[in-house]
N, C-alpha and C positions, 0 to 999 in steps of 0.2 A: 731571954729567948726571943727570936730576931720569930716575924707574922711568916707562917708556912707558904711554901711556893704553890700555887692552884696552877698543877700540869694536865692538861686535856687532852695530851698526842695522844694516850692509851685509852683507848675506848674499856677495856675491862674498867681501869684505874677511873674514868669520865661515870660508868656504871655504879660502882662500889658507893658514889658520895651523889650524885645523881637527885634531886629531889622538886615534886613540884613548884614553880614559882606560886602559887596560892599562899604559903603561910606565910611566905615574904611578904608578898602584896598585901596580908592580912594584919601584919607585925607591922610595917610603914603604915596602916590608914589609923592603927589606933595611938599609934609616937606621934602623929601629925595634927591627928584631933586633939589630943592632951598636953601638947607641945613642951614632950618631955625636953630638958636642958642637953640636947646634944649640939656639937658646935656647926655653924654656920654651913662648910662645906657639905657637911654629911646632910641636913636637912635638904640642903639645893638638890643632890643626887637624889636622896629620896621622892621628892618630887618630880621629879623626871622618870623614875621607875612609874610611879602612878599614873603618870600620864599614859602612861603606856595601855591601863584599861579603856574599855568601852563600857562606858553607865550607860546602864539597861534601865534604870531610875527616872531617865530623863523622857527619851525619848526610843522607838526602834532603830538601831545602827544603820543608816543609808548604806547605800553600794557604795558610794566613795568610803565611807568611812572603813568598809571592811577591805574595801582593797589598799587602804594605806593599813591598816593594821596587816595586814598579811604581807606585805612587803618590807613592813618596818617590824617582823618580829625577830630578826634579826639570823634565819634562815636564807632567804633567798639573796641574789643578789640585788640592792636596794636603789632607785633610782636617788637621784639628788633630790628632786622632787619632794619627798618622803620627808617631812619633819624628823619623826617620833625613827628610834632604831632601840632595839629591846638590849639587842646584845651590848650598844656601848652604854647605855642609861647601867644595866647591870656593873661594869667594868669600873665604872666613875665610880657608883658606890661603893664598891670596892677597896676601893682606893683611897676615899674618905674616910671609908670606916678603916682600914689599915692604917693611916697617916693618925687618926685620932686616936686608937689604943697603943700603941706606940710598939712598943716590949712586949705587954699584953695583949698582941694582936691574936690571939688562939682563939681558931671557932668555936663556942659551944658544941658541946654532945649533940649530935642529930637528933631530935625530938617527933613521936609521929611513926606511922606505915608509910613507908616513900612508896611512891606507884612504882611500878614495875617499868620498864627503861622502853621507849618506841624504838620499836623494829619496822622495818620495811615488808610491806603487804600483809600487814595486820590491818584489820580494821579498827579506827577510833573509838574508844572507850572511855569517858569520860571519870574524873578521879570526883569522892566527893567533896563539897561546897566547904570552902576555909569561913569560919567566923572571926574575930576580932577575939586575939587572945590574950591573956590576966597581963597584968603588969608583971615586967622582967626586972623591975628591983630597981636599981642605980643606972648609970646610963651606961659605964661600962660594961653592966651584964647585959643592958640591949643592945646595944652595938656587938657584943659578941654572940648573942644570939641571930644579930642580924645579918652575922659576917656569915655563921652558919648558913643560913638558908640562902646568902646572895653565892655562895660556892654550890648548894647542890643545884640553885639555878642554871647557871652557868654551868654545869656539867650535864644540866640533864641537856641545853641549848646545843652545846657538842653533838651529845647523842642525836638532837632532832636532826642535825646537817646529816648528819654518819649515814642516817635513817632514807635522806632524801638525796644521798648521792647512787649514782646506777649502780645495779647489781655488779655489772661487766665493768670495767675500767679504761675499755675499748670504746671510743668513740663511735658512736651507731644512731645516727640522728631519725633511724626507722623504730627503735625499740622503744617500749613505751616508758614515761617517765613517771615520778610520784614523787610528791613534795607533802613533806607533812611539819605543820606549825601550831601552835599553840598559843591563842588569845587569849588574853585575861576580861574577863568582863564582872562587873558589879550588879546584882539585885541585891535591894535591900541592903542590908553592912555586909551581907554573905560577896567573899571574891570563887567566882567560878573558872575554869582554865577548860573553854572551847577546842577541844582536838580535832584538827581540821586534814584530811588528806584530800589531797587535788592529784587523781594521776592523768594523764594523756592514755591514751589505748594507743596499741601497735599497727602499724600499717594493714589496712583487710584488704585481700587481693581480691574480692568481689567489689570494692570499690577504694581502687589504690588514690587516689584523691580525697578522699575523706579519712578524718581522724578525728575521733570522740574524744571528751574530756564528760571523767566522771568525779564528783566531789561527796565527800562522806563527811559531817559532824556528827562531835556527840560534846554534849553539855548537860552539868547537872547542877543544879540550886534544890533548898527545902524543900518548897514552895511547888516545883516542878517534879522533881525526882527528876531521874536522868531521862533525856531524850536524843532523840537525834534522825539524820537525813539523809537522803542518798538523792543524789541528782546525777540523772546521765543525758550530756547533748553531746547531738550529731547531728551538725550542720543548726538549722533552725527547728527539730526535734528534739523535744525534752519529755522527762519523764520523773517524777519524782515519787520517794516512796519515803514515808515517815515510820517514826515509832517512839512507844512511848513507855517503860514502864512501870508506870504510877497511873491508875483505872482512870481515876480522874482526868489526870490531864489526857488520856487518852480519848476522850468523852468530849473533851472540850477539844482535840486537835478532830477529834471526826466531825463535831459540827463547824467546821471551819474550811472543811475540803468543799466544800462548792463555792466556796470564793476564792478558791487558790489558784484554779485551771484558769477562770476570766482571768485572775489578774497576771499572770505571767501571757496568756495567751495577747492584752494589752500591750506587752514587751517586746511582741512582736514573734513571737514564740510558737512553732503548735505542738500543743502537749498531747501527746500520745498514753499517758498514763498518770494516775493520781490514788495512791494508795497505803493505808493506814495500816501498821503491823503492832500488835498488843503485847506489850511487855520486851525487855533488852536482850539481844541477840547472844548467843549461847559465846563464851571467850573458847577460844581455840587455844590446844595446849602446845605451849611452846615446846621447842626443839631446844636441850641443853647443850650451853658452850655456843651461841650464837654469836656473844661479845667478847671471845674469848682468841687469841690467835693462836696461842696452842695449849696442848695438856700436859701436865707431869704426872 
């Protein structure tokens, strides 16, 4: 039996198999540490998947570092510039792991709750924290489990573009935009997947020269429980509004707001707002058949 074709024209069919990159990125750091015997190619790709996190272990992620991760998550269009690209690291392993099970290229069973598929003008909700999971047996059963999760990656990848193409299909460079991507980052052996949406606002005809860009995260680890943030600037006005919830870390993000206004207002910035919200914003119920082009 010849390795199944992975087609992502159908956003339903991209939906159906869909799943977060976390258990992959989970599945690759404990084959990497134990240096199970898979062959040469597939280890290289693997490693180039990895690279793809940001280790929170080490140090806070710079500005640079987060805007090559957003460029290279393999959503937008990427400059050259850009090392790391998520989408083709996925594609090569792929390909590895295809070329190495030969015949028996067939994915594993999907294993796990797959989060639910990013729509456009949802706001970010963070899935939870992947650990480092049991040994898959032989190498062939992790390779096909691996093949597993680098497919619903790669579908859910689809979905994120679907997500951050305009509603209209009309060209209208006044309408406002939204891009939404998905970082992997590392605490501790936990991989977390930062949901990130960046939109632009619509032309204000009280001031047709200016146009706001507003950014929402949500990220979740043990350690933290989920949190996240909303930033909105206009022009050199910003405003930022946190939340957190888990008591704790909310305890500790409020003793931490008076050093937050100095240090962006350092930036150059004047912040017009700084404020703390206790516990995760209620999810909005979806509209059924969204990913759907028609009904029978």
């Amino acid at each position: 039996m010849s390795a199944p074709t992975l087609t992502l024209a159908d956003p339903a069919q991209a939906a159906a198999r869909q799943q977060s990159a976390a258990p992959l990125l989970a599945s690759l750091s404990t084959l990497a540490a134990a240096a199970t015997p898979l062959p040469r190619p597939v280890i290289e790709a693997a490693l180039k998947v990895l690279a793809t996190r940001i280790d929170l272990n080490q140090a806070p992620p710079t500005p640079a570092a987060l805007r090559e991760a957003v460029l290279g998550a393999g959503v937008l269009a990427q400059p050259a510039a850009v090392p790391t690209d998520s989408k083709l690291a996925l594609v090569q392993l792929r390909s590895a792991l295809v070329a190495f099970l030969g015949s028996a290229a067939i994915p594993a069973p999907p294993t796990g709750r797959r989060p639910p598929p990013p729509l456009r003008g949802e706001d970010p909700r963070a899935p939870s924290p992947e650990s480092p999971p049991p040994d898959d047996g032989t190498p062939h059963d992790a390779a096909r489990t691996l093949l597993s999760h680098t497919d619903g990656a790669l579908s859910r990848l689809k979905l994120l573009q679907l997500a951050s193409q305009p509603a209209d299909a009309r060209p209208n460079p006044a309408a406002p935009a939204e891009y939404r991507v998905e970082i992997p980052m590392m605490l501790g052996t936990e991989t977390g997947i930062m949901q990130l949406q960046i939109q632009r606002d619509a032309h204000n005809k009280s001031q047709p020269k200016a146009r706001g860009w507003r950014m929402r995260f949500a990220l979740s680890f043990s350690a933290t429980g989920e949190v996240g943030a909303e930033v909105a600037l206009l022009g050199q006005s910003a405003s930022v509004a946190l939340w957190a919830a888990d008591p704790d870390t909310a305890d500790a993000l409020e003793a931490m707001l008076p050093e937050l206004a100095p240090a962006l207002a350092a930036r150059g910035l004047d912040v017009t707002g700084v404020r703390l919200r206790r516990g995760a914003p209620q999810k909005p119920a979806r509209a059924p058949g969204q990913l759907l082009d028609s009904a029978t």
